[in-house]
C-alpha positions as CSV (number, residue, x, y, z in Angstrom):
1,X,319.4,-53.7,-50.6
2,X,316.6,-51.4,-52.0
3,X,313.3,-51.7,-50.3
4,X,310.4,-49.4,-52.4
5,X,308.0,-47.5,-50.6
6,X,304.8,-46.1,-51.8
7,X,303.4,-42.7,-50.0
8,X,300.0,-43.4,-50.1
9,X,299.0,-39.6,-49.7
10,X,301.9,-37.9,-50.6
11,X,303.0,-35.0,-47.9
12,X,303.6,-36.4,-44.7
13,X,303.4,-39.8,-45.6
14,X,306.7,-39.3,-47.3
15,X,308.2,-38.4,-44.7
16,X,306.7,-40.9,-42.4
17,X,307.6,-43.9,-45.0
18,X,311.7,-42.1,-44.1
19,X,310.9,-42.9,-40.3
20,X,309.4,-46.2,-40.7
21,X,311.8,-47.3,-42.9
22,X,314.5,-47.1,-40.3
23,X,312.3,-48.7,-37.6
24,X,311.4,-51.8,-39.8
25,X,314.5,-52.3,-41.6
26,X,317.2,-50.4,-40.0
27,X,319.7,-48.0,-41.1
28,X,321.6,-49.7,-43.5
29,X,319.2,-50.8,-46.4
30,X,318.3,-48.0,-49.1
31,X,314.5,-46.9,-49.5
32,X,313.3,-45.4,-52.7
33,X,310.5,-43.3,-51.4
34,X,307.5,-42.9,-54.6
35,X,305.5,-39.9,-53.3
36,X,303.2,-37.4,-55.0
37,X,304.7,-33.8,-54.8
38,X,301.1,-32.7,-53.2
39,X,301.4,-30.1,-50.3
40,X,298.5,-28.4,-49.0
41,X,298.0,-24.5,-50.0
42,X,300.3,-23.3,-46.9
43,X,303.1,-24.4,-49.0
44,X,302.2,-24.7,-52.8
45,X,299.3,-22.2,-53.9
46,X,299.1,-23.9,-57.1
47,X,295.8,-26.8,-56.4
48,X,296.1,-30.2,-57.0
49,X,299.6,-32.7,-57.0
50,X,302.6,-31.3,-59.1
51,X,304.0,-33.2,-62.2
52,X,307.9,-33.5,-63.6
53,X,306.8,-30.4,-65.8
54,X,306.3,-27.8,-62.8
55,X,310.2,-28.6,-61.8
56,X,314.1,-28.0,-62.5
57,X,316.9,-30.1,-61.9
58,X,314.7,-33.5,-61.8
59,X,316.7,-36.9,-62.6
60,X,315.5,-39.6,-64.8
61,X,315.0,-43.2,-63.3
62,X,312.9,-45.0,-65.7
63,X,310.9,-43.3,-68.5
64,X,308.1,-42.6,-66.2
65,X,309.5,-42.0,-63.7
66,X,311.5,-38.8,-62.2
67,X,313.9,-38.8,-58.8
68,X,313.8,-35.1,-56.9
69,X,317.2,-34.5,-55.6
70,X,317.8,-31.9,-53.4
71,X,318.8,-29.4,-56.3
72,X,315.3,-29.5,-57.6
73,X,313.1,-26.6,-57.8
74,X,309.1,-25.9,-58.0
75,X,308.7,-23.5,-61.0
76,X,307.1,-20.6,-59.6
77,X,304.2,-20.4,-58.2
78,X,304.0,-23.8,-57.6
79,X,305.8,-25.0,-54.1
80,X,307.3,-28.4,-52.8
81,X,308.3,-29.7,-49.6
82,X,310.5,-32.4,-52.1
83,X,313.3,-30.7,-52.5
84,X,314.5,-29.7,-48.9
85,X,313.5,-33.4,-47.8
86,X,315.7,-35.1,-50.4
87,X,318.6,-32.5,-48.9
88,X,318.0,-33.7,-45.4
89,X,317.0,-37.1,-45.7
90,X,319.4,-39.8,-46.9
91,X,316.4,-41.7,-49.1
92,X,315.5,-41.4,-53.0
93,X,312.6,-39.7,-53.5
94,X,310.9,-40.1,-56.9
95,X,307.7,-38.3,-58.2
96,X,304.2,-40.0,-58.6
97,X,302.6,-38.5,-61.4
98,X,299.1,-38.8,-61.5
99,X,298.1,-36.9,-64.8
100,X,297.7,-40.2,-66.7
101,X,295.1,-41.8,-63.8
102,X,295.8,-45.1,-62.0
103,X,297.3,-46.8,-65.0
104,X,299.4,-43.9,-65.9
105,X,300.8,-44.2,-62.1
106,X,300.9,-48.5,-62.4
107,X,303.1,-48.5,-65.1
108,X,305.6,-46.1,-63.3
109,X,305.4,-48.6,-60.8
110,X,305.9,-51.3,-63.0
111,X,309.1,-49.3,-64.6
112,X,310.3,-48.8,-60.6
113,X,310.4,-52.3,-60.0
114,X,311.4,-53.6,-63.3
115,X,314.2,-50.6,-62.2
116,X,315.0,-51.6,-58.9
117,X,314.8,-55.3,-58.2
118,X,313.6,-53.9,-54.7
119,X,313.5,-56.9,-51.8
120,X,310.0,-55.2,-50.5
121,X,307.4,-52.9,-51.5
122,X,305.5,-51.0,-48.9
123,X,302.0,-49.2,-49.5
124,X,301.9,-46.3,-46.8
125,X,299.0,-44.7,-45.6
126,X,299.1,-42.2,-42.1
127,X,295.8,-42.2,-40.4
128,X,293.8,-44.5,-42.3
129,X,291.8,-42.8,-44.7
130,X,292.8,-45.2,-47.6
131,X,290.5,-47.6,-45.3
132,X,287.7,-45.6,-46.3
133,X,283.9,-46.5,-48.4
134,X,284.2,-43.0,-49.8
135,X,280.7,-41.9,-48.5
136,X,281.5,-41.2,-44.6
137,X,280.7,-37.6,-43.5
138,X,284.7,-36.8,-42.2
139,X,286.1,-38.2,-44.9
140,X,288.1,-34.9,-46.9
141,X,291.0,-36.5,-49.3
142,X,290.6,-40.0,-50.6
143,X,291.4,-39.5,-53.9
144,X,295.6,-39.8,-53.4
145,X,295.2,-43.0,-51.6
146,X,292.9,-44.2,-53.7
147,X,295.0,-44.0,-57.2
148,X,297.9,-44.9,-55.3
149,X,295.7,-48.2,-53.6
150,X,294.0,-49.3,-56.8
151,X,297.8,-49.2,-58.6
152,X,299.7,-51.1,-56.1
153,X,296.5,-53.8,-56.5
154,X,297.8,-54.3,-60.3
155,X,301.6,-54.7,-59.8
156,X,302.3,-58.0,-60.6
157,X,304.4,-58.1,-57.7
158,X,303.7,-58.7,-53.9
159,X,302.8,-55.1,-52.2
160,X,302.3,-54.6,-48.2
161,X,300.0,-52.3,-47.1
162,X,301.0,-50.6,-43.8
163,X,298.9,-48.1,-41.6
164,X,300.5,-46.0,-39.5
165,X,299.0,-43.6,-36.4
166,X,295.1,-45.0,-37.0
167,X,292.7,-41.9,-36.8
168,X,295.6,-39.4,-36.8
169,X,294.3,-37.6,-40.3
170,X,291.2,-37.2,-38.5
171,X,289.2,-38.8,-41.0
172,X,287.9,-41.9,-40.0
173,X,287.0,-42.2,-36.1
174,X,289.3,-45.0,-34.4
175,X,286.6,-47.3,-33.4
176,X,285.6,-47.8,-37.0
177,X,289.4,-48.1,-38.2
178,X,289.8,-50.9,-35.4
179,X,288.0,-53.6,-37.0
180,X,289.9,-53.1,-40.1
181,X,293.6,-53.3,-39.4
182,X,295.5,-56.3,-39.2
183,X,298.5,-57.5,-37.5
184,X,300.8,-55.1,-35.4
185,X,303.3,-54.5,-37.2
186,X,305.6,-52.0,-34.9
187,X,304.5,-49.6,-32.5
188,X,306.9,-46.0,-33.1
189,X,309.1,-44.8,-29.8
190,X,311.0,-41.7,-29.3
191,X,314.0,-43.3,-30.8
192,X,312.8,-43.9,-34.0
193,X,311.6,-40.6,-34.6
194,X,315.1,-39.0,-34.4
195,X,315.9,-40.2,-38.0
196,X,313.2,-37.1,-39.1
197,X,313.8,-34.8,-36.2
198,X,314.9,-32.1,-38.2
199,X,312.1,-32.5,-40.8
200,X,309.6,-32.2,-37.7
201,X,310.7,-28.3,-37.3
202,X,309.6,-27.2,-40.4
203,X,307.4,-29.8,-42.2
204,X,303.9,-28.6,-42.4
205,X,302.2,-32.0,-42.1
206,X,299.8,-32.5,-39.1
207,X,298.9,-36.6,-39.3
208,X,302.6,-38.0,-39.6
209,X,303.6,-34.4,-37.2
210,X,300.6,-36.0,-34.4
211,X,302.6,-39.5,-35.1
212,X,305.7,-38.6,-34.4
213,X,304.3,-36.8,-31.1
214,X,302.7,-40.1,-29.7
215,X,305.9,-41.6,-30.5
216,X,307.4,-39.5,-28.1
217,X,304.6,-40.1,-25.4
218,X,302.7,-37.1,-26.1
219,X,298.5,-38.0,-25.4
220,X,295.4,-35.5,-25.2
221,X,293.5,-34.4,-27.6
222,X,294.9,-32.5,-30.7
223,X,293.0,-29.5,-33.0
224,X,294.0,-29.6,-36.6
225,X,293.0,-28.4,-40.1
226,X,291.2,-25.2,-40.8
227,X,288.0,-27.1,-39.9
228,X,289.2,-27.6,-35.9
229,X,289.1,-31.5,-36.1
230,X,289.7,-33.0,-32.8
231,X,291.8,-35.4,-32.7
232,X,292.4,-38.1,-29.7
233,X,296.2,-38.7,-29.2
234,X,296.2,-42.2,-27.7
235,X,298.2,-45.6,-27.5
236,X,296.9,-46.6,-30.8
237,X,298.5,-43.3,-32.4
238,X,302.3,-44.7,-32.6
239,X,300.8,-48.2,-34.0
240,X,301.8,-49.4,-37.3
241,X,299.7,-52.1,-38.3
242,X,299.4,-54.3,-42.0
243,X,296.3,-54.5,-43.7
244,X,294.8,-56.8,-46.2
245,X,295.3,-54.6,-49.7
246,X,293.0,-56.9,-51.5
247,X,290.6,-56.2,-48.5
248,X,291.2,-52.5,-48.5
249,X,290.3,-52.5,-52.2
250,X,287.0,-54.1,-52.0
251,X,286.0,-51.5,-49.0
252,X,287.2,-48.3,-51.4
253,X,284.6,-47.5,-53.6
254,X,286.3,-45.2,-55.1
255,X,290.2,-46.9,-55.8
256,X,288.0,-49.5,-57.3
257,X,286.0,-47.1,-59.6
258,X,289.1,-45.7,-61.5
259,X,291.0,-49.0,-61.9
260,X,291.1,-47.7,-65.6
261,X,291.3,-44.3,-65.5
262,X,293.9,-42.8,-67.9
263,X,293.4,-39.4,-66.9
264,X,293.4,-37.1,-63.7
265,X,290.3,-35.8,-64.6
266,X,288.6,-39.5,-64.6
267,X,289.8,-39.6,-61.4
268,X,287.8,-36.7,-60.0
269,X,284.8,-37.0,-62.1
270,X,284.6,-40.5,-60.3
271,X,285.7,-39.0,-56.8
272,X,282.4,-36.4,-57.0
273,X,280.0,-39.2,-58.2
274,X,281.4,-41.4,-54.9
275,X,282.4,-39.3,-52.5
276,X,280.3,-35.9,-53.2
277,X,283.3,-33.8,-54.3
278,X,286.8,-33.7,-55.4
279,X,289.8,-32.5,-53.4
280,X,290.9,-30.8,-55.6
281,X,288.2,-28.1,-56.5
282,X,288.4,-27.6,-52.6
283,X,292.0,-26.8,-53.1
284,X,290.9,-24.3,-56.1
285,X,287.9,-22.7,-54.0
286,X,289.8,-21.9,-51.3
287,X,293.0,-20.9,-53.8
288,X,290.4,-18.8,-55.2
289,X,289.4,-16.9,-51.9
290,X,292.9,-16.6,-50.6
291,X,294.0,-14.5,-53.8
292,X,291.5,-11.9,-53.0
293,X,292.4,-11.5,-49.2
294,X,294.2,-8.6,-48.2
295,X,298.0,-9.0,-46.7
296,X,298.1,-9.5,-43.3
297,X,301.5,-8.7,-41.4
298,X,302.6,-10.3,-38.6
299,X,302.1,-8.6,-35.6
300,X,303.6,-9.7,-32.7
301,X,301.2,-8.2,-29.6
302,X,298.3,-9.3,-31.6
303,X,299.1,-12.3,-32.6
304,X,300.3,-13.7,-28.6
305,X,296.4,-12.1,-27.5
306,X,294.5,-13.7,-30.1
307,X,296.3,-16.4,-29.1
308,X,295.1,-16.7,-25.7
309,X,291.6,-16.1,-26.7
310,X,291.8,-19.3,-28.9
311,X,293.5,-21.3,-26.3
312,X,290.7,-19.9,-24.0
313,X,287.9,-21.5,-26.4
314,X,290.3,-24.6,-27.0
315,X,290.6,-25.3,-23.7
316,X,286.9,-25.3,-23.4
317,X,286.2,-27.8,-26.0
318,X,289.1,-30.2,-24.2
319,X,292.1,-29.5,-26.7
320,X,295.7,-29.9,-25.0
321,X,297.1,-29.3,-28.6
322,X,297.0,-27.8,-31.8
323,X,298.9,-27.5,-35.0
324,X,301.0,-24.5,-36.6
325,X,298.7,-25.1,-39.4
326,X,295.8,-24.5,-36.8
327,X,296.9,-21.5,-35.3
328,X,297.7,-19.4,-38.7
329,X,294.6,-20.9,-40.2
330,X,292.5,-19.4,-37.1
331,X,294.4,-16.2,-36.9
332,X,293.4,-15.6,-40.7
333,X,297.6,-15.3,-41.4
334,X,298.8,-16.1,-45.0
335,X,300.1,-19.8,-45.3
336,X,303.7,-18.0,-46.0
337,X,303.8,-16.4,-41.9
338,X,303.6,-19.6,-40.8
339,X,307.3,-20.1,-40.1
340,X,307.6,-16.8,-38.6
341,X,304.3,-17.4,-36.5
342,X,306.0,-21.0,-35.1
343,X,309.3,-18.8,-34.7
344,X,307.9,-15.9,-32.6
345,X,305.3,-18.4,-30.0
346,X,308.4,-20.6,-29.6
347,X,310.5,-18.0,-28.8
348,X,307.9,-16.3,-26.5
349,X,306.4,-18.9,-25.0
350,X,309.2,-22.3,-25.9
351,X,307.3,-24.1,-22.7
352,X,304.0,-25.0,-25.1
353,X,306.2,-26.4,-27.8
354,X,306.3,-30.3,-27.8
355,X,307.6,-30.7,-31.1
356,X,306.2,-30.8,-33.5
357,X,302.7,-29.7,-31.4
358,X,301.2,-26.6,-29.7
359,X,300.4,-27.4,-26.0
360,X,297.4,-25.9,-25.1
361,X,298.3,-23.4,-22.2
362,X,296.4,-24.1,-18.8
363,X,294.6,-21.8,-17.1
364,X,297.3,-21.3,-14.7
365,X,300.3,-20.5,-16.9
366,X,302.2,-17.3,-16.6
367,X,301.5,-15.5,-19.9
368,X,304.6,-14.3,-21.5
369,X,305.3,-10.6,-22.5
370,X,305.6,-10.8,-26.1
371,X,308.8,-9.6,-27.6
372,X,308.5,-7.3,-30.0
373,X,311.4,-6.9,-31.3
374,X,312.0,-10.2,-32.4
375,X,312.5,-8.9,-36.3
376,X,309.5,-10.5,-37.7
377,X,307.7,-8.4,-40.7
C-alpha cells in the first residue's frame, strides 16, 4: 500500500512525516513523502525553496511532479538536505514546487494522487504554526504551510491534517495551540524514533530535532533559532494530534488569501500585506549580510570558552538546552562549521549531548580541557 504524506513546511517536517509514518502505519506500507526542498541558510545559501531546475539526477513521477533519489544533486550554490535523506531513508521523496503558487502546487497534487491511488493522505505540520491568523507577534514562517494548507483544502480527495510536537517551532505559545487541536492521534516514544536515528546526527532541523528529544523523555526548556526562542519541552511535545483542515483554513488568513495565486510572488506579496513580511526577504537580508562577513575558523580553545559564557547566561534565563543551530548562530560561526562545531563539543564534552540537543551544563560540571588537536580547520 502507498500512503501520501504532505510536509507541511518542508525541512524537518519531512523527516518527521518518515517517523510518523512508521508509528501510525507500521513498517510495511510505502510513504511517498511531498516536501519542499527549503532548508534554512546553514545548509542552502541560496533564499527561498528550491525547484526541479536547481538539481541533477531528479526522476519524473507525473508531469509536475519530480522524485529526489539519493543520486540527486543541488546545483551549486544552492544546498539540500533531499538527497542524503532519500539515501538513508527507505521513503519516496518528491519535490513541492511552489513557483506556480497554491494552484501550481494543487495540481501536482492532483497528478500525485491520480499517480498513486494512495489509501491516505496526510497534511504534516511540526509545531503548529500552520494553526496560525498570520498577525501574532512570534509568528516567523507561515508562508510554506500556508500554500501547502490552502492546496490540500482543494484536492478533491479526503486529506488529514496532523500536528505533531505543539509549540515545538516556537511559534505559537502552547496555551493558545491547545484549544485548537483535535483528537490525539499518537503520542511518539523512544521506539519510534529509531526509524530516523541516523538522520538525527546530522539534520539541521530544530522543531522535529526538539520532537524527537521529548520522544525520548527529554523535558526543560530548549533555546533555538538565531533569535534565542525559549522553548518549553513538556508532555505535550511528543503528541501528535488531528485537526479540523477546513477549520485550520478558516483561522489562516493568509492560506486563505492565495487560494488562487499562480505565482510565488502572489504568494509573498499577500504574506507582507497579512503577516507584515515575507520569509523569504528575511532569508535574502540575512543571505545578504552573511556574504560580507569575514571567514571565521574554527578554533577549538575559543570556541569551548565562549561556550561556557553562553551556557553561563543560558543558565540564567532557565535554558537546560539548546540547538547546534543555536550555538554556531551565537558564536557568529559560518553555517558550514556547524558539523565540525557538533563534532568537536561532542567529542570534548559527549556528557551534554542528548541527541539530537545540547544539555545546558550545570554549575557544577567539571569543564573539559579542550582537545586541540582534534583536526578541525
Amino acid at each position: 500500500m502507498t500512503r501520501l504524506i504532505v510536509a507541511a513546511g518542508g525541512g524537518g517536517d519531512a523527516v518527521a512525516a518518515a517517523m510518523i509514518h512508521a508509528a501510525l502505519y507500521g513498517d510495511e506500507d510505502q510513504a511517498v513523502i511531498l516536501t519542499y526542498a527549503w532548508d534554512r541558510l546553514l545548509v542552502d545559501p541560496v533564499p527561498g525553496p528550491r525547484g526541479p531546475d536547481n538539481f541533477t539526477g531528479l526522476l519524473p513521477l507525473t508531469p509536475a511532479v519530480w522524485a529526489v533519489p539519493a543520486e540527486a544533486r543541488p546545483i551549486t550554490p544552492a544546498g539540500s538536505t533531499l538527497p542524503r535523506l532519500a539515501a538513508e531513508l527507505r521513503h519516496t521523496f518528491a519535490l513541492i514546487d511552489p513557483r506556480h503558487g497554491v494552484e501550481g502546487v494543487t495540481r501536482q497534487l492532483e497528478e500525485l494522487v491520480a499517480h498513486l491511488s494512495p489509501v491516505s493522505i496526510d497534511l504534516l505540520d511540526v509545531g503548529g504554526d500552520i494553526l496560525a491568523r498570520g498577525d501574532e507577534p512570534t509568528l516567523k514562517s507561515p508562508l510554506a504551510d500556508a500554500v501547502t494548507l490552502a492546496a490540500c483544502c482543494q484536492l478533491n480527495a479526503p486529506v488529514r491534517l496532523l500536528v505533531a510536537g505543539s509549540a515545538l517551532d516556537g511559534e505559537l505559545p502552547l496555551d493558545e495551540l491547545c484549544g485548537m487541536l483535535g483528537p490525539l492521534i499518537h503520542t511518539l516514544t523512544a521506539k519510534d524514533v529509531e526509524p530516523i536515528s541516523s538522520v538525527l546526527e546530522w539534520h539541521p532541523s530544530e522543531a522535529t530535532g526538539m520532537l524527537a528529544a521529548t520522544a525520548r523523555g527529554v523535558r526543560g526548556t530548549c533555546e533555538m533559532r538565531d533569535a534565542g526562542l525559549p522553548v518549553p519541552l513538556t508532555n505535550e511535545g511528543p503528541t501528535v494530534h488531528e485537526v479540523d483542515l477546513d477549520e485550520a483554513l478558516t483561522r489562516n488568513q493568509l492560506a486563505r488569501a492565495i487560494l488562487t495565486t499562480a505565482t510565488l510572488d502572489e504568494v509573498e506579496a499577500h504574506s507582507r500585506e497579512i503577516c507584515g513580511y515575507s520569509e523569504i526577504d528575511y532569508e535574502r537580508n540575512k543571505a545578504a549580510w552573511l556574504k560580507d562577513q569575514p571567514p571565521v575558523q574554527l578554533d577549538p580553545e575559543a570556541v569551548l570558552s565562549q561556550l561556557d559564557q553562553f551556557e553561563a547566561e543560558a543558565r540564567s534565563r532557565g535554558i537546560t538546552h539548546t540547538t547546534f543551530r543555536r550555538i554556531t548562530e551565537v558564536l557568529n560561526l559560518n553555517g558550514s562549521l556547524r558539523e565540525d562545531l557538533r563534532q568537536l563539543l561532542i567529542r570534548n564534552r559527549p556528557e551534554q549531548y542528548e541527541t539530537p540537543l545540547w544539555r545546558i551544563a550545570e554549575d557544577d560540571m567539571t569543564v573539559a580541557t579542550p582537545e586541540l588537536n582534534v583536526g578541525v580547520p
